[in-house]
C-alpha positions in Angstrom: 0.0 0.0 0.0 1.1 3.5 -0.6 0.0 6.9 0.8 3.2 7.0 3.6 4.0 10.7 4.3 7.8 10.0 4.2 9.0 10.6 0.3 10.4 7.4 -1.1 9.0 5.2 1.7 6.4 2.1 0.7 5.0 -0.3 3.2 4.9 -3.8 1.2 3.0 -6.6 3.6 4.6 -5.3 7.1 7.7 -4.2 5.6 9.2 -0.7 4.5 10.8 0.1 1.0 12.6 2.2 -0.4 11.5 3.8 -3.6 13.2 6.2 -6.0 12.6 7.5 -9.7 15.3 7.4 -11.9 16.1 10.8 -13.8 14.8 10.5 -17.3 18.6 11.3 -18.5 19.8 8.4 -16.6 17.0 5.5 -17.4 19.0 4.5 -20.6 22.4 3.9 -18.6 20.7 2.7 -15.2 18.2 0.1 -17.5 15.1 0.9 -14.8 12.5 3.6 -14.3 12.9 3.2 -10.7 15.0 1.7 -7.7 14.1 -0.1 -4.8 14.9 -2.4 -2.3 13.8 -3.5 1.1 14.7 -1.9 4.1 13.9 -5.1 6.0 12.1 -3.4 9.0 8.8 -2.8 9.6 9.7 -0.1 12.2 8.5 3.6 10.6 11.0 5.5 13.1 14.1 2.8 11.9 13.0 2.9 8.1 12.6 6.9 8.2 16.1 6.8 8.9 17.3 4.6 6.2 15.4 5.9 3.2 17.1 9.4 4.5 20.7 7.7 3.8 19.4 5.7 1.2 18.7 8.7 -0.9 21.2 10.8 -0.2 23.7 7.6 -1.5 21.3 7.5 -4.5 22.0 11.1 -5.8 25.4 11.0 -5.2 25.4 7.8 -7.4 23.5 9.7 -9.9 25.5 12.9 -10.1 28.4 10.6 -10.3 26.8 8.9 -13.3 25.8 12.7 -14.7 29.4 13.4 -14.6 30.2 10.5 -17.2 33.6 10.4 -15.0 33.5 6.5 -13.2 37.1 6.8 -12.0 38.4 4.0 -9.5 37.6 6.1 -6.5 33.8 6.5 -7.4 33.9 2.7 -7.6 35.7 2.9 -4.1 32.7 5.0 -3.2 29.7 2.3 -4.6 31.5 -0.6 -3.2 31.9 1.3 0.2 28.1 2.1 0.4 27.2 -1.7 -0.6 29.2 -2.9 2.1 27.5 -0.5 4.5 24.1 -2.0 3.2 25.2 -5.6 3.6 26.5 -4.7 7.0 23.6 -3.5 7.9 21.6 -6.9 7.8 24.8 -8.4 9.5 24.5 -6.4 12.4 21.3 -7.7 13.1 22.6 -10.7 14.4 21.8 -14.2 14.5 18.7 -15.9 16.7 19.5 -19.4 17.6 16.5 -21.3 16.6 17.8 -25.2 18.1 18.2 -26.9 22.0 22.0 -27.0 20.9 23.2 -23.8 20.8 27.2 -24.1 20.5 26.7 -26.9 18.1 24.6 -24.2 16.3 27.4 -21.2 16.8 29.7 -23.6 15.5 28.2 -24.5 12.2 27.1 -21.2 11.4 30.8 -20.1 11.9 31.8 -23.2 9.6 29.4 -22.1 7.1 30.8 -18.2 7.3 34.1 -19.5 6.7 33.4 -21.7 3.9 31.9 -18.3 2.1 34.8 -16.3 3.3 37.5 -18.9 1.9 35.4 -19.0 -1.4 34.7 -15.9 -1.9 38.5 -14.8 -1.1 39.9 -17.2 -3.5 37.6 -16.0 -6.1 38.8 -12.1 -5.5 42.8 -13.2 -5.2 42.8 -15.4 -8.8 40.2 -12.7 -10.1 37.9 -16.0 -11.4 34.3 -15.6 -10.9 31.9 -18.0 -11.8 29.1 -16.8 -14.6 26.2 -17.2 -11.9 28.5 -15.0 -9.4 29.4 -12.2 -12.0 25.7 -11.8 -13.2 24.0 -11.3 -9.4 26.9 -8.8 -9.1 25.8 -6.8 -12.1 22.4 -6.8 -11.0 23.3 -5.7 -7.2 25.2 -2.9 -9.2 22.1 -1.9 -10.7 20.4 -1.4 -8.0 23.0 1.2 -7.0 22.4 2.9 -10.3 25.8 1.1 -12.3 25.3 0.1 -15.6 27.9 -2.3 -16.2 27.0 -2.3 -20.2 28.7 0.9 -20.8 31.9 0.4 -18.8 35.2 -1.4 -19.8 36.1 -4.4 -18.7 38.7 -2.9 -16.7 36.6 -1.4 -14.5 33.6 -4.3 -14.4 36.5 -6.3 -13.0 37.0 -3.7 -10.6 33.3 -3.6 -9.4 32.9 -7.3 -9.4 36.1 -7.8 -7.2 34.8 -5.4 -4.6 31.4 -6.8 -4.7 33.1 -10.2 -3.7 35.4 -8.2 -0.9 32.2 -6.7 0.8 30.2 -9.8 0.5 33.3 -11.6 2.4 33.7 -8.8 5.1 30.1 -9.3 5.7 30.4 -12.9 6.3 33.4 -11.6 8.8 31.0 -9.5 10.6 28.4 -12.1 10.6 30.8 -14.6 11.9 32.3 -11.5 14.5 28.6 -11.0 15.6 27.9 -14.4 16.5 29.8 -14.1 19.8 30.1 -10.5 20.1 27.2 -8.2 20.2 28.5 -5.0 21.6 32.2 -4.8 20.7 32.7 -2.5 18.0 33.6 -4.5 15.1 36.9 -3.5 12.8 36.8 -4.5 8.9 40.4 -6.8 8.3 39.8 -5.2 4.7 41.3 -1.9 4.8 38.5 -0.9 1.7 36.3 -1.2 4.3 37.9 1.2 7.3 35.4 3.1 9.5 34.3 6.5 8.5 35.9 7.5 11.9 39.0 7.4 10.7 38.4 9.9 7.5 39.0 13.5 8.4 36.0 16.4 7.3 39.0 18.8 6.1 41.3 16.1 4.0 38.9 12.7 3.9 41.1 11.2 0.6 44.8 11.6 2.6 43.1 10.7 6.0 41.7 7.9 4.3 45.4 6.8 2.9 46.7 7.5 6.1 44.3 5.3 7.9 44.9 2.4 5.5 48.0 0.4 6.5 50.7 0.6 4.2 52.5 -3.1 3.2 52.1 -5.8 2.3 48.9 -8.2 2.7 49.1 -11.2 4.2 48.6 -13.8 0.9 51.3 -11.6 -0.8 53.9 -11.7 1.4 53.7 -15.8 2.3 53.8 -16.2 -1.6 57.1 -14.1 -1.5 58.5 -16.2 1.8 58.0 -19.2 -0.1 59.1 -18.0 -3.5 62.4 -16.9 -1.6 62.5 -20.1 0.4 62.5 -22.6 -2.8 66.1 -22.5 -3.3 67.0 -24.0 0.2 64.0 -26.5 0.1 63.5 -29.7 -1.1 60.4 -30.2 -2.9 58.4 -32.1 -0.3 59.5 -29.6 2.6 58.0 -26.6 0.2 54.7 -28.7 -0.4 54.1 -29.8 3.3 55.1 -25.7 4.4 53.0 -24.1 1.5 50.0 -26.8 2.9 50.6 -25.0 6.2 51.0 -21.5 5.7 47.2 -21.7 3.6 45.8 -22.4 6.6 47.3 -19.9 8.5 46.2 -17.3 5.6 42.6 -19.1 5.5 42.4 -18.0 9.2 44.1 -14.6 9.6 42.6 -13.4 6.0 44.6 -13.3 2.5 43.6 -9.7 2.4 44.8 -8.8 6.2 47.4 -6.0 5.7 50.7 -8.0 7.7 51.2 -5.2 9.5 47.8 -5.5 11.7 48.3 -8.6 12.9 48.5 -9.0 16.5 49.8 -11.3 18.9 45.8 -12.1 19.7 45.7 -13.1 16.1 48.0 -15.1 16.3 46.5 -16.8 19.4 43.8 -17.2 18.0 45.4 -18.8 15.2 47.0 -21.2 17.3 44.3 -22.5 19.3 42.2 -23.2 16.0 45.1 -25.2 15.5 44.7 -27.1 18.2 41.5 -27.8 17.5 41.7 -29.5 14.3 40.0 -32.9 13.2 43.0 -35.6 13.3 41.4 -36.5 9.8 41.8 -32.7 8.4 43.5 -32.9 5.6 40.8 -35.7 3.8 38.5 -32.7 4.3 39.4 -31.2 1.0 37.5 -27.8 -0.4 36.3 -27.3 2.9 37.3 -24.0 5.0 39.5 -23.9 7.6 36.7 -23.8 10.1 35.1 -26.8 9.0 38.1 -28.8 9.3 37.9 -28.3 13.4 36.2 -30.3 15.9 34.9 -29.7 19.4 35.4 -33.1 20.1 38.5 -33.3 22.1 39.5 -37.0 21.3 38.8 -36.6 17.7 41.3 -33.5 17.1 44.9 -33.8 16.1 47.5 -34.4 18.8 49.3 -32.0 20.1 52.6 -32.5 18.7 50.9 -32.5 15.3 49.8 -29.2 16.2 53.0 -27.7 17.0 54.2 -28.5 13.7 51.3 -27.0 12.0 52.2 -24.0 14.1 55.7 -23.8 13.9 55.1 -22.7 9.9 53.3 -19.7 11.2 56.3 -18.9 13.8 59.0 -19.2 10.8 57.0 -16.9 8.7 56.9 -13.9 11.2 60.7 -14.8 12.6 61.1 -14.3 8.3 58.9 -10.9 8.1 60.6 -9.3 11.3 64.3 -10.2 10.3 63.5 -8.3 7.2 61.1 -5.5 8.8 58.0 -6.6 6.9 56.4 -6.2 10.6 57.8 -3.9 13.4 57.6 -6.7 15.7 57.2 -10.4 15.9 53.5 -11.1 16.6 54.0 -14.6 17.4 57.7 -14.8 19.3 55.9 -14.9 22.4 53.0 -17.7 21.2 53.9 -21.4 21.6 52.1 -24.7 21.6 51.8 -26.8 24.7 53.1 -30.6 24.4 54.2 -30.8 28.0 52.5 -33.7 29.6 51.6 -35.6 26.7 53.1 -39.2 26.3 55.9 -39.5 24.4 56.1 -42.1 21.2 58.7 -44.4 21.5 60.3 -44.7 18.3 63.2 -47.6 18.4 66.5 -46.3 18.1 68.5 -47.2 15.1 71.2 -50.0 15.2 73.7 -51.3 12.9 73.1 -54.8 11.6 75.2 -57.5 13.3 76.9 -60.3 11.4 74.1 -62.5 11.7 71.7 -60.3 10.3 74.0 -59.6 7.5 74.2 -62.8 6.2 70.7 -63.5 6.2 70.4 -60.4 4.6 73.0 -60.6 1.9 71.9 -64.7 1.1 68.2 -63.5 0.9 66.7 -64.7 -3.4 67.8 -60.8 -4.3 70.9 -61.7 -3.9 71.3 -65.7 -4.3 68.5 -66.3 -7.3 65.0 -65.3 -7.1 62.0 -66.8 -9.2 61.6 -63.6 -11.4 62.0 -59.9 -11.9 58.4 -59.6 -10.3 59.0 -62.2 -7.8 62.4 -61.5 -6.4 61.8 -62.6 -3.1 60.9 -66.0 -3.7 63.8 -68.3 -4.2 64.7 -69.5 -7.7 67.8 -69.7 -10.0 67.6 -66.0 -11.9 70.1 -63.2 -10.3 68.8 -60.4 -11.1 71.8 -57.3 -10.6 69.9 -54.3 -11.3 69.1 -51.2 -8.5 67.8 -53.4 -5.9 70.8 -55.7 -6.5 73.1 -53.2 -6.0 71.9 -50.0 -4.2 71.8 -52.3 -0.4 75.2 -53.4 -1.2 76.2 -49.8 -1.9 74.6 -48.9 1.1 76.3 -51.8 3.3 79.9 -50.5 1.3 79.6 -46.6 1.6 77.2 -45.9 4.5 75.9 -43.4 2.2 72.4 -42.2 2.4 69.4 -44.3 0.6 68.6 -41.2 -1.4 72.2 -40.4 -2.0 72.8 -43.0 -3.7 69.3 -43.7 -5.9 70.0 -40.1 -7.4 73.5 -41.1 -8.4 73.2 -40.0 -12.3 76.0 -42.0 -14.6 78.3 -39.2 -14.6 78.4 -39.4 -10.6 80.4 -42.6 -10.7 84.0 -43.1 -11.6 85.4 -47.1 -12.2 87.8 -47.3 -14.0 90.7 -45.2 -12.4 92.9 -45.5 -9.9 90.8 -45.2 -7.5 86.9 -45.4 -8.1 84.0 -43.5 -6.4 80.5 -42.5 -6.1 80.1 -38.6 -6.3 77.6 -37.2 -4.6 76.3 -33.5 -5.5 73.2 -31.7 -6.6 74.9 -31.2 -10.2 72.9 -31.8 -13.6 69.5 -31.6 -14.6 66.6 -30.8 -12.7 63.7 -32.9 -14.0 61.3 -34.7 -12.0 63.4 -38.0 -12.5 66.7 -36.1 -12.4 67.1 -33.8 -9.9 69.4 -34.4 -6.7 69.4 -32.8 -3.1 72.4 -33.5 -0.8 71.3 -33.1 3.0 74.0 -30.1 3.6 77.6 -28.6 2.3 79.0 -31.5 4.1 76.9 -34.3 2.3 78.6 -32.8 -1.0 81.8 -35.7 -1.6 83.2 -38.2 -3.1 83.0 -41.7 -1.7 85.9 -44.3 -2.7 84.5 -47.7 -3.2 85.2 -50.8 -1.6 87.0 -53.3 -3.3 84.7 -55.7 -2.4 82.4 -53.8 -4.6 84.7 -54.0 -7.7 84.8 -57.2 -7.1 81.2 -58.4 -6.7 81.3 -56.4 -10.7 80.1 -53.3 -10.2 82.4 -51.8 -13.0 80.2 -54.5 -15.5 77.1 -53.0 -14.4 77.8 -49.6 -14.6 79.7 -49.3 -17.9 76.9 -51.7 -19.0 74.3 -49.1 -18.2 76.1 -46.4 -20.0 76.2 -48.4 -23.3 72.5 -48.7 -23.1 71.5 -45.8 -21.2 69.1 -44.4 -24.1 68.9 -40.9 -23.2 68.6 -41.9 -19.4 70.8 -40.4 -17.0 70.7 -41.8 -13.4 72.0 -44.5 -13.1 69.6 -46.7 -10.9 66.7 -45.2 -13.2 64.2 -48.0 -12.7 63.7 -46.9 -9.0 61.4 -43.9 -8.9 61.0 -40.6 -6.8 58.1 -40.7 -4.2 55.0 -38.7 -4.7 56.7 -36.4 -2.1 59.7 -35.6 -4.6 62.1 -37.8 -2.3 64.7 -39.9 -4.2 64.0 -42.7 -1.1 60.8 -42.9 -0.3 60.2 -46.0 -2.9 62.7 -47.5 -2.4 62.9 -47.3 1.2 59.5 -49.2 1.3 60.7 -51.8 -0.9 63.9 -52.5 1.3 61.4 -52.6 4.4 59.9 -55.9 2.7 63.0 -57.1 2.0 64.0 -57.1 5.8 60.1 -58.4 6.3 60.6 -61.1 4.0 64.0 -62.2 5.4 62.6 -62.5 8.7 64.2 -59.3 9.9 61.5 -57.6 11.4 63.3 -55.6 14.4 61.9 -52.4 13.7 65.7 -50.7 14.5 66.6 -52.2 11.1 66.3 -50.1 8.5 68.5 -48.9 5.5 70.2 -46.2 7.6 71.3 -49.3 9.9 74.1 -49.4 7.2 75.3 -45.5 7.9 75.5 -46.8 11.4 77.8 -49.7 10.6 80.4 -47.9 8.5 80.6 -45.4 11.2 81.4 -48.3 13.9 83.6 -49.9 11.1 85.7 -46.8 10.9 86.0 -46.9 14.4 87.1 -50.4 14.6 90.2 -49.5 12.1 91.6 -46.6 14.3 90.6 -44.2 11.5 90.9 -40.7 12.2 87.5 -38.6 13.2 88.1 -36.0 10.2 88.4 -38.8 7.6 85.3 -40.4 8.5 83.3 -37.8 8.8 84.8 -36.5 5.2 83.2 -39.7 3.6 80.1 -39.8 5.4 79.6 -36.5 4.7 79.3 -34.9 8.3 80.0 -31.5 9.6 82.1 -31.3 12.9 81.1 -28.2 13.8 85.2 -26.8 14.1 86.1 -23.8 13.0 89.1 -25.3 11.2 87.1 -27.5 9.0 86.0 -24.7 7.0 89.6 -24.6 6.0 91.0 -26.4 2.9 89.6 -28.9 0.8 89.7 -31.9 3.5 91.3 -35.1 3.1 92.5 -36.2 -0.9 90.7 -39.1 -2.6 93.7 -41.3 -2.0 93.5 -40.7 2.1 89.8 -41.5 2.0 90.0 -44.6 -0.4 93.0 -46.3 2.1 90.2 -45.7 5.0 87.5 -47.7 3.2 89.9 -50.3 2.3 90.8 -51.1 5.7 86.9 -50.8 7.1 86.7 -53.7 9.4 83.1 -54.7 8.7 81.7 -57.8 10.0 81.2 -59.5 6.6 82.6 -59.5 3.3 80.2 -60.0 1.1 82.0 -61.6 -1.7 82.2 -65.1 0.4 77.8 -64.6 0.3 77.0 -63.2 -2.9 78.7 -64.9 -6.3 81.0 -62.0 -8.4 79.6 -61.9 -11.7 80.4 -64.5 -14.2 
């Protein structure tokens, strides 16, 4: 019904709207005779007030569109008054309707946070959906934009800060849901409050108000960017996993700069409360992937891991004055009082074990190339023939030596070695990582090894090496871009299958018995760590080029390990 004494004011069915012609100048741009929209109150003093702001936001927006002059600050000025609009309904709150109310809370804040994650993602890539972009263009319409006669440019402008308001809405929804009378404060600096813009100056107060850096998503992308060259590939994927859901929480949009130590509190005890089963949870936000049920989260050394990504970054951003201070120095997790795991200590293998090791069907004949643990009259000498021997020989490390590329080893000189280094290509099949400066060396070979006729095999891969250059190419990197992971399965079921299942026994076992086996032939400290590639820590071993090939190759030929293996395994024929 009509006849209301306030101009622009309707009563529709218990509820006010507001109502405005369009100039006649303007219908063709605008595409409507008139705008309206509810003022979702049926309250006369409440909706006298809003149809007073309403239309005095509405002839700006027309004057602006008069002007022909839609510069980025105007848009500023429409996304800015649609936020105010979509605040509005957010302040109202929420009214728990169920018997359950934190269970209620809780999913409403899951649901918030989904929209926020979505709707933040959209904004950073700058992908909207079809369905998203039209309901923006008609919002904008209401506000008197008609998106036909702008640029792309700017549509891409206008649709981005739709998406921005309509996630800082879900924020204060989300904020409101626990909070009723604190004054809330928009983490999008678009949205800052009016208090902060000064009468005499508003455009420089306004820049002055704004926080001036960095945003959070921006500067994580350039900490990891600038961390890649230290990193192997699996420690940048599992870091990058973490540091999304620290941005997921904190907001990709947050200026760095604002952070607190609160938020990072905050940060950490959502943390904590993560489901143990988290990361199956996929497309889901990062509030959705918590649980209130205590037994069912992750434990809490888990969640000091997690956390620990979120300390390095901000030890990072203050070392190189991104942030004035370190928001989260002070901010730990708490893993006193939890039990332990008891994780057997690793041994080296004795004798005994060797030799049931080393007379295993690998090594004496197997049945076939796809049954090589079953006993039978085919020896195989390909990677799994030789890299456990290698390993036994060297005490290198598993991945040391499954990288080895053909040009790493040397057999037919004086005095013949593996060399280990990160040198050559960098494929996915190719690349090398050597632990630290100290892994980077060359280790003489046993002549046991020469012996058993590793020479054969390896000039025998070179002859057929068909464009293929590591030389233990059959075994493949793990999903997590480790050159071991495979392989160190597949030497677990060899132990299994042998009947050494101590659970001390693995492949670095090995590494443990060449360092005893050093020790047992009086060999110096600095020569042994020089071939296992360790790091003493003294100053003078920075000095010089350490010990000669020569040196080193005398030490491993007088190893006193506690089998040869040439009286076990049968040299080649």
């Amino acid at each position: 019904m009509s006849g209301c004494r306030v101009p622009h004011l309707q009563l529709r069915r218990g509820t006010y709207h507001f109502r405005m012609r369009v100039p006649d100048d303007l219908r063709s741009r605008v595409g409507t005779l008139e705008v309206t929209r509810s003022l979702g109150t049926g309250s006369l003093s409440k909706a006298h007030r809003l149809v007073i702001a309403y239309r005095a936001r509405l002839m700006e927006v027309f004057e602006m569109l008069k002007a022909n002059n839609y510069t980025k600050e105007r848009a500023r000025h429409v996304i800015q008054t649609c936020f105010h609009d979509l605040a509005q309904r957010a302040e109202d709150g929420f009214k728990l309707t169920s018997n359950d109310p934190d269970l209620e809370l809780f999913e409403q804040e899951c649901m918030a946070e989904e929209a926020i994650v979505e709707l933040t993602r959209a904004s950073f890539s700058r992908q909207f959906s079809a369905d998203f972009t039209a309901h923006a263009v008609g919002i904008l319409a209401e506000y008197g934009v008609d998106v036909s006669e702008l640029p792309d440019a700017a549509l891409n402008d206008l649709t981005d800060g739709y998406s921005r308001a309509l996630a800082e809405q879900q924020r204060l929804f989300k904020f409101r849901l626990r909070e009723r009378l604190r004054p809330y404060i928009p983490h999008d600096p678009l949205f800052a409050p009016p208090s902060t813009i000064s009468i005499e100056n508003p455009e420089k107060s306004a820049l002055a108000a704004q926080p001036t850096g960095p945003n959070l998503k921006e500067l994580v992308d350039h900490y990891l960017a600038e961390k890649r060259a230290s990193w192997t590939d699996k420690t940048l994927r599992t870091n990058s996993a973490k540091a999304v859901l620290m941005v997921e929480h904190l907001g990709a949009q947050t200026p760095v700069t604002t952070i607190t130590p609160q938020d990072v509190r905050g940060y950490r005890d959502a943390v904590r409360r993560l489901h143990r089963d988290y990361r199956r949870r996929a497309g889901q936000g990062f509030s959705a992937k918590q649980t209130e049920v205590v037994s069912q989260r992750i434990a809490p050394k888990t969640a000091k891991l997690i956390f620990e990504t979120c300390k390095a970054f901000f030890r990072w951003a203050a070392s190189d004055a991104y942030v004035p201070t370190n928001p989260a120095s002070e901010i730990r997790v708490d893993v006193t009082g939890q039990p332990k795991k008891v994780t057997p200590k690793r041994r080296p293998f004795t004798a005994a074990e060797l030799k049931i090791l080393f007379s295993c069907p690998v090594f004496r004949g197997s049945r076939s190339v796809h049954h090589r643990f079953q006993p039978g009259d085919l020896i195989i000498r390909d990677a799994k023939f030789w890299v456990p021997i290698l390993g036994y020989y060297t005490g290198a490390r598993l991945g040391e030596i499954v990288q080895l590329h053909l040009t790493d080893v040397e057999v037919d000189g004086p005095y013949p070695y593996i060399d280990v280094n990160e040198e050559g290509p960098t494929g996915p099949d190719d690349r090398k990582h050597v632990k630290s400066a100290a892994g980077v060396r060359r280790i003489p070979l046993h002549p046991d090894v020469m012996a058993l006729g590793f020479a054969a095999f390896v000039n025998g891969r070179r002859t057929a090496k068909q464009g293929r250059k590591r030389l233990f190419h059959e075994l493949r990197f793990g999903a997590d871009g480790q050159a071991s992971t495979t392989t160190s399965k597949w030497f677990g079921r060899l132990l299994g299958s042998c009947g050494l299942d101590d659970p001390s026994l693995v492949f670095h076992s090995f590494r443990h018995g060449v360092q005893d086996a050093f020790k047992n032939a009086l060999t110096p400290q600095y020569v042994t760590d020089r071939i296992v590639g360790h790091a003493d820590g003294k100053v003078s071993s920075g000095y010089g080029v350490g010990t000669s090939l020569a040196v080193n190759a005398e030490a491993v030929r007088a190893l006193k390990l506690p089998v040869s293996l040439v009286g076990i395994i049968a040299p080649t024929s």
